[in-house]
Backbone bond lengths (Angstrom), bond angles and torsions (degrees), N, CA, C in turn:
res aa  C-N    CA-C-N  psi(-1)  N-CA   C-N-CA  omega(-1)  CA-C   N-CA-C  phi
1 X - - - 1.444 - - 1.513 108.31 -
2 X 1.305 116.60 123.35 1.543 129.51 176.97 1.124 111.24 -111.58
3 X 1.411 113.35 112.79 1.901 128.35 -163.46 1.745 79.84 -77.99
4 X 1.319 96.07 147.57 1.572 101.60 148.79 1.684 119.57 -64.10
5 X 1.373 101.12 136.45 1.592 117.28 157.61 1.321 123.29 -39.27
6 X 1.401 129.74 127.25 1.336 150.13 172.96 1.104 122.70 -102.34
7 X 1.580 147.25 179.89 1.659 123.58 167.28 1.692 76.84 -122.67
8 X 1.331 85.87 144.99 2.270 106.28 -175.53 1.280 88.42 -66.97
9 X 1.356 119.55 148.24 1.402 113.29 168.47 1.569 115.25 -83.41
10 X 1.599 139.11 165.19 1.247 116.71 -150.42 1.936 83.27 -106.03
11 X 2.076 89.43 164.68 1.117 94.02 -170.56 1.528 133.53 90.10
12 X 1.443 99.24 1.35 1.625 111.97 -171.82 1.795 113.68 -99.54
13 X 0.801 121.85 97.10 1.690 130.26 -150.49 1.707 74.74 -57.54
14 X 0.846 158.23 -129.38 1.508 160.06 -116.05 1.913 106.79 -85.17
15 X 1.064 104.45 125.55 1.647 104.27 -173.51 1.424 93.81 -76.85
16 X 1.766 86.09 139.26 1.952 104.47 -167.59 2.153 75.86 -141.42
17 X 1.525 75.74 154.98 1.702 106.76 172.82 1.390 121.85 -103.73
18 X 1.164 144.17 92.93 1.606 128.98 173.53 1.390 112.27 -81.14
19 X 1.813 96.23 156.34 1.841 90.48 -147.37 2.264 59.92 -163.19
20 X 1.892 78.43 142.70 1.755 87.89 162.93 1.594 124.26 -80.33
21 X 0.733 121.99 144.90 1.655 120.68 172.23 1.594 110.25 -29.64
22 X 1.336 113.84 -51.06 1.830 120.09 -165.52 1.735 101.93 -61.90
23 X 1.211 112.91 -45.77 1.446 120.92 178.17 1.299 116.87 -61.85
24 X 0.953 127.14 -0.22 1.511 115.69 153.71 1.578 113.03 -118.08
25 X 1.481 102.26 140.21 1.887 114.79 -179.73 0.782 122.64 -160.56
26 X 1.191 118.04 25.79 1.802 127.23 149.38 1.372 122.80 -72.81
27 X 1.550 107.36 143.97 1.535 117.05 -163.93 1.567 98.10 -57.29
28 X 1.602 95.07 165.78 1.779 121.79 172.79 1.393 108.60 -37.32
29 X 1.349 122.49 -48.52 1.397 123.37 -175.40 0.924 139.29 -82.67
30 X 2.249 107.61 -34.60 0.876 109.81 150.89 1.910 133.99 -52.76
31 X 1.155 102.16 -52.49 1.334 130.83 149.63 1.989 112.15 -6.70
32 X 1.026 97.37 -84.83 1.699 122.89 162.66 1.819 91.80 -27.16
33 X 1.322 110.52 -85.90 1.167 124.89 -132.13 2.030 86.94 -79.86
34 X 1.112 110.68 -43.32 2.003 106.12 149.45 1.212 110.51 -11.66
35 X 1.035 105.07 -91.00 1.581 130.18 -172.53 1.371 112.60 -48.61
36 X 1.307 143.92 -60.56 1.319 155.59 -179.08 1.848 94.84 -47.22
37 X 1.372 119.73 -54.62 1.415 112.33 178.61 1.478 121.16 -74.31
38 X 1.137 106.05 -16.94 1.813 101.90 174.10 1.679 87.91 -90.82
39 X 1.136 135.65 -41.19 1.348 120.61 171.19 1.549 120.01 -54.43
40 X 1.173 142.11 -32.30 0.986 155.77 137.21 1.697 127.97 -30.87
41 X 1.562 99.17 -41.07 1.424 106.48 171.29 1.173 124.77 -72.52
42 X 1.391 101.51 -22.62 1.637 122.08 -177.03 1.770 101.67 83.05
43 X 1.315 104.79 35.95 1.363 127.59 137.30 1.834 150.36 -90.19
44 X 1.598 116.12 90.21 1.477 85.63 155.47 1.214 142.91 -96.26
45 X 1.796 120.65 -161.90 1.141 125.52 -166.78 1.143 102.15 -131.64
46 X 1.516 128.36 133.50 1.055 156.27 164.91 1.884 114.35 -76.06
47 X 0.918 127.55 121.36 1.336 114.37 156.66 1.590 111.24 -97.42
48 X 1.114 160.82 82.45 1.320 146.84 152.35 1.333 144.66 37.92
49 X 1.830 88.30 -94.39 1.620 135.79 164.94 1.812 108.86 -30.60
50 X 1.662 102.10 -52.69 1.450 101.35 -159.85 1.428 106.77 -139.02
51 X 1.423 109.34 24.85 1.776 122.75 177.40 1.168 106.24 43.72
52 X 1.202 130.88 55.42 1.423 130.16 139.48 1.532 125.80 -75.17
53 X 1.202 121.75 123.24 1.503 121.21 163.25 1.579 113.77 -107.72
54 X 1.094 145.58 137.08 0.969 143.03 172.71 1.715 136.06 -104.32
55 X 1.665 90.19 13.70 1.853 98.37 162.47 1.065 102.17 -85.69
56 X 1.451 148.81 -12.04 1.136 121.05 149.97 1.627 140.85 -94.02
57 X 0.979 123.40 165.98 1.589 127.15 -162.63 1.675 87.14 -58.42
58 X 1.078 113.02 -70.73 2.035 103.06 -169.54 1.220 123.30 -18.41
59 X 1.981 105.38 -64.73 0.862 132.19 -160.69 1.515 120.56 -77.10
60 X 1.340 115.72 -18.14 1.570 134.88 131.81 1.072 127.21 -49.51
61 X 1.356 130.53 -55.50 1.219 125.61 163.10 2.001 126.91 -56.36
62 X 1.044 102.45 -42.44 1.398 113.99 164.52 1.513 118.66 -65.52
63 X 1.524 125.71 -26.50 1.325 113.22 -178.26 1.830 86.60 -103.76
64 X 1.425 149.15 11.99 1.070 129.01 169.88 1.334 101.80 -97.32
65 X 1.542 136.45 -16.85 1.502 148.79 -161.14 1.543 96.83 -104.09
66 X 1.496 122.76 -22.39 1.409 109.23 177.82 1.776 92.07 -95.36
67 X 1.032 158.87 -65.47 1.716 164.56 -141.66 1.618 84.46 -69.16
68 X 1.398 125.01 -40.10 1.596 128.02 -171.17 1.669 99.53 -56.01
69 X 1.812 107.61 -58.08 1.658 124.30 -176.36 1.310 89.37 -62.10
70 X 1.082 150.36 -80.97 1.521 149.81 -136.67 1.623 111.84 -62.98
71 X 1.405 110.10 -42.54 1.812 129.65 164.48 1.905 97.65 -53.32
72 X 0.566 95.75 -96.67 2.195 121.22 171.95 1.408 90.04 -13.85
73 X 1.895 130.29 -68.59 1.437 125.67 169.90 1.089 123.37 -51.39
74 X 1.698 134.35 -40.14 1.922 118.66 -178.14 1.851 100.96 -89.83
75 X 1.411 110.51 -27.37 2.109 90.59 157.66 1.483 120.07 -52.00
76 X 1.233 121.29 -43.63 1.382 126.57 179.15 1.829 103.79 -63.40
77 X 1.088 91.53 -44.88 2.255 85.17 -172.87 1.084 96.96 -59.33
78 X 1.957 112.75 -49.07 1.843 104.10 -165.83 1.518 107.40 -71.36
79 X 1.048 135.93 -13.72 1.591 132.96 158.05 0.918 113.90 -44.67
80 X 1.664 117.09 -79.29 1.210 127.57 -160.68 2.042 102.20 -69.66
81 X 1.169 129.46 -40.58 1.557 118.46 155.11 1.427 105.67 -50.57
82 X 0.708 169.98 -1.57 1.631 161.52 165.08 1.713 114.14 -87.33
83 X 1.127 100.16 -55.62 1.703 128.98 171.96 1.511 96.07 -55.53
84 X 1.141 143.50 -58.54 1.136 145.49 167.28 1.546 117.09 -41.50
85 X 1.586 107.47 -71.65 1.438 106.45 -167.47 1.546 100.99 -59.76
86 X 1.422 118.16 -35.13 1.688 114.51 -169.40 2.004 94.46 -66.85
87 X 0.993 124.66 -70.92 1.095 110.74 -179.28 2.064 123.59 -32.12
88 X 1.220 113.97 -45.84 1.446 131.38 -159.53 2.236 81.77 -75.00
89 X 1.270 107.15 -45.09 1.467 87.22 174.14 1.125 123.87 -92.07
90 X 1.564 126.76 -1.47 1.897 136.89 170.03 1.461 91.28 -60.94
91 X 1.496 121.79 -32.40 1.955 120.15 -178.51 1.227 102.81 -113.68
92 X 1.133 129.76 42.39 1.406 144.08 145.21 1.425 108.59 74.11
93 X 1.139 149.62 12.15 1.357 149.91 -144.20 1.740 98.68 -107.98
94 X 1.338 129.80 136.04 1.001 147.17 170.47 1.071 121.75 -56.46
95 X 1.483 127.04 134.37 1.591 107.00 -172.95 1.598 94.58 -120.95
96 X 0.820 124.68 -164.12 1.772 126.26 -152.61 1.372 123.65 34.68
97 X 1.335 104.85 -164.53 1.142 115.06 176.96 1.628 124.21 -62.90
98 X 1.464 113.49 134.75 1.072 116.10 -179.47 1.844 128.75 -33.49
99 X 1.413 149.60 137.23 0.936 131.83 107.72 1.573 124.33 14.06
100 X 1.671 99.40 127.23 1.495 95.73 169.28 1.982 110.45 -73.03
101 X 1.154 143.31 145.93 1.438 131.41 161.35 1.008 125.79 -46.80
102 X 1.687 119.99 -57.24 1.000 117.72 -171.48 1.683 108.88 -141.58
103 X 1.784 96.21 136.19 1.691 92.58 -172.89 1.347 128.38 -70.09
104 X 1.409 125.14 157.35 1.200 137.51 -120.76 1.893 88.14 -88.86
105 X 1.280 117.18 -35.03 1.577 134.56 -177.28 1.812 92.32 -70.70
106 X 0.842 150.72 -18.88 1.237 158.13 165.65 1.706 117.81 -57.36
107 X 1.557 95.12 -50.68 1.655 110.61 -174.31 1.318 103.96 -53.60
108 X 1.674 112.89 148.65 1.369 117.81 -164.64 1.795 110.70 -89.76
109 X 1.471 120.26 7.73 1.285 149.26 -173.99 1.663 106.14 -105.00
110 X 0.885 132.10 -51.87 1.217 152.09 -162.46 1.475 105.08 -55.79
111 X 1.240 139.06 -61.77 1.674 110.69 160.85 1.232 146.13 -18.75
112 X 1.676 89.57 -67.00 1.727 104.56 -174.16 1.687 102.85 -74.71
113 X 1.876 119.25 -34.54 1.326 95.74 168.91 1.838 140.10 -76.69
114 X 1.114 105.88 2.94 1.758 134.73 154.02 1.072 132.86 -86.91
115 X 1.585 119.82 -13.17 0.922 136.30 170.29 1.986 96.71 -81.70
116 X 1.359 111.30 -63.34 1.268 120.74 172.35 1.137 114.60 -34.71
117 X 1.014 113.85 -54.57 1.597 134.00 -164.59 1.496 109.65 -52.90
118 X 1.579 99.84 -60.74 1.989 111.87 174.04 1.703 103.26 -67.34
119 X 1.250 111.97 -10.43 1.687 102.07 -172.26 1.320 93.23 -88.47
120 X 1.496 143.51 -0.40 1.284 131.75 -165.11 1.708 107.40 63.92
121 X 1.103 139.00 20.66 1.128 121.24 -178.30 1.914 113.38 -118.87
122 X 1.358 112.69 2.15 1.298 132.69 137.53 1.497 141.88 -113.81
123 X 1.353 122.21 133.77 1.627 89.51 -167.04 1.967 98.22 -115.10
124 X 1.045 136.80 149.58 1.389 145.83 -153.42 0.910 117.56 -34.51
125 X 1.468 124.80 -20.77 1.583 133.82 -160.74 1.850 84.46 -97.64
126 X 0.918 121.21 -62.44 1.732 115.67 -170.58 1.385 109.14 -66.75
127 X 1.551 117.68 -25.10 1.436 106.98 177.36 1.640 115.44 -82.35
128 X 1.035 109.53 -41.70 1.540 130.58 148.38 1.714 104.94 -29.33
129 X 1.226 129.16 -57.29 1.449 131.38 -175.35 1.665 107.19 -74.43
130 X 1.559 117.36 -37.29 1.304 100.67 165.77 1.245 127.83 -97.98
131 X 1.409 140.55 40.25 1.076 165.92 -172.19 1.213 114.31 -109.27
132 X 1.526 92.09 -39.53 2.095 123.60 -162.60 1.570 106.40 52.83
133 X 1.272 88.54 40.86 2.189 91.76 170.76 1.519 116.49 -121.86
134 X 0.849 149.32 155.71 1.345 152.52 -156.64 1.535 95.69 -67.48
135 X 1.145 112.17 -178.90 1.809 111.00 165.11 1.826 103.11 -81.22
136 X 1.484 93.38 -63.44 1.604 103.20 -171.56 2.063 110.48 -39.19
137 X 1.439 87.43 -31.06 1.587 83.45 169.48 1.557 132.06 -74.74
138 X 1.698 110.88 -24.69 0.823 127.80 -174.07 1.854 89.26 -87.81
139 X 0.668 148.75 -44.94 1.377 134.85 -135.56 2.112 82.42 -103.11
140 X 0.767 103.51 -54.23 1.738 86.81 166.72 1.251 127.40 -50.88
141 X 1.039 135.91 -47.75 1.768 139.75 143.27 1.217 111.93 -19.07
142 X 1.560 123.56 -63.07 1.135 122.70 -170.29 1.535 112.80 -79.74
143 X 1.271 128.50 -1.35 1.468 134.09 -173.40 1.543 104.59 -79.55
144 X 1.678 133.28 -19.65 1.267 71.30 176.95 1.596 94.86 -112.04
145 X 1.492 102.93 23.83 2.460 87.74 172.19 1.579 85.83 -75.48
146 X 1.431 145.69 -8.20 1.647 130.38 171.37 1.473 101.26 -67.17
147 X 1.433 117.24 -34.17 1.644 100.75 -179.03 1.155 122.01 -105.40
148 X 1.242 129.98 25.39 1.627 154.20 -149.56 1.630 117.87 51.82
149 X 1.253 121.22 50.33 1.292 120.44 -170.04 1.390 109.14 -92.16
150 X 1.388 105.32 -164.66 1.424 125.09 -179.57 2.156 117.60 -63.23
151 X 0.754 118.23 -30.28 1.594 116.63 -176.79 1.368 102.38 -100.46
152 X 1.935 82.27 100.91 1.716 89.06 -178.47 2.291 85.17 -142.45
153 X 1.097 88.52 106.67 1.748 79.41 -178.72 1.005 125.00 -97.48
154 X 1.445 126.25 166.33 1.818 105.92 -165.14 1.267 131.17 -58.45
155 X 0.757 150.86 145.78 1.797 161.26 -174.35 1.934 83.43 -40.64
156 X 1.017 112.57 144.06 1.020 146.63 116.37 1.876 152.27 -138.19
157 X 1.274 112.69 174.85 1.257 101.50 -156.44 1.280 119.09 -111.75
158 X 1.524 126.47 111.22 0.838 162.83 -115.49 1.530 111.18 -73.55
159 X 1.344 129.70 144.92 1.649 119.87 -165.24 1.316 102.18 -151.27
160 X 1.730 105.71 95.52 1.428 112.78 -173.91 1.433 118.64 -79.16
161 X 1.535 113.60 134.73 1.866 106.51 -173.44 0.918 143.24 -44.16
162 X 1.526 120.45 138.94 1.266 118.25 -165.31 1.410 123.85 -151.26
């Protein structure tokens, strides 16, 4: 993680970086081991937000006891998101994104633009646009009339662009 650049403020016997609290979110350890190399560089760190400095022992200790709370807080969210989704499917409920309603061989467009489509006179992305379905949706639909499958819609007759 590479904090954005700050200008040192002048007069500061050891060049330090100020950086807001939100901008940093790397775990406790990572965190730790951050710090130890800008300490090493013969760099400190400023936090801003909540006057932390960390050339001194306190102020080290206080920014390793807050990255410790902040680690400890997103395990707890990803718990409780987990605990959630497992419950939401223990009552059967779907999680993502919806299901399309209704299949794409259904649409009252969908002939003549497959029909187009094999005539070379649309190519997936425009038939896809008059469909109003993604391509990737369209091109799965059409996968299995590539292996002789089921989505084969009635003939219609063909309407070259214009």
């Amino acid at each position: 993680m590479t904090p954005p650049a700050r200008r040192c403020p002048p007069g500061t016997r050891r060049p330090s970086c100020g950086l807001e609290a939100g901008q940093l979110r790397p775990p406790a350890l990572d965190a730790l081991e951050w710090l130890q190399q800008l300490d090493a560089s013969g760099v400190g760190l400023k936090i801003l937000t909540h006057d932390i400095d960390t050339t001194s022992a306190a102020g080290r200790l206080v920014f390793t006891v807050l990255a410790s709370v902040a680690e400890t807080e997103r395990e707890l969210i990803r718990e409780r998101v987990r605990a959630g989704m497992a419950r939401a499917r223990a009552k059967g409920r779907q999680l993502g994104r919806p299901r399309r309603q209704r299949p794409l061989s259904k649409h009252p467009k969908s002939a003549r633009v497959v029909a187009a489509l094999r005539a070379g006179h649309l190519n997936k992305a425009e038939a896809a646009k008059k469909l109003r379905v993604r391509r990737t949706s369209l091109s799965a639909a059409l996968r299995p009339v590539r292996s002789g499958g089921a989505f084969e819609p009635p003939s219609a007759k063909i309407d070259p662009p214009g």
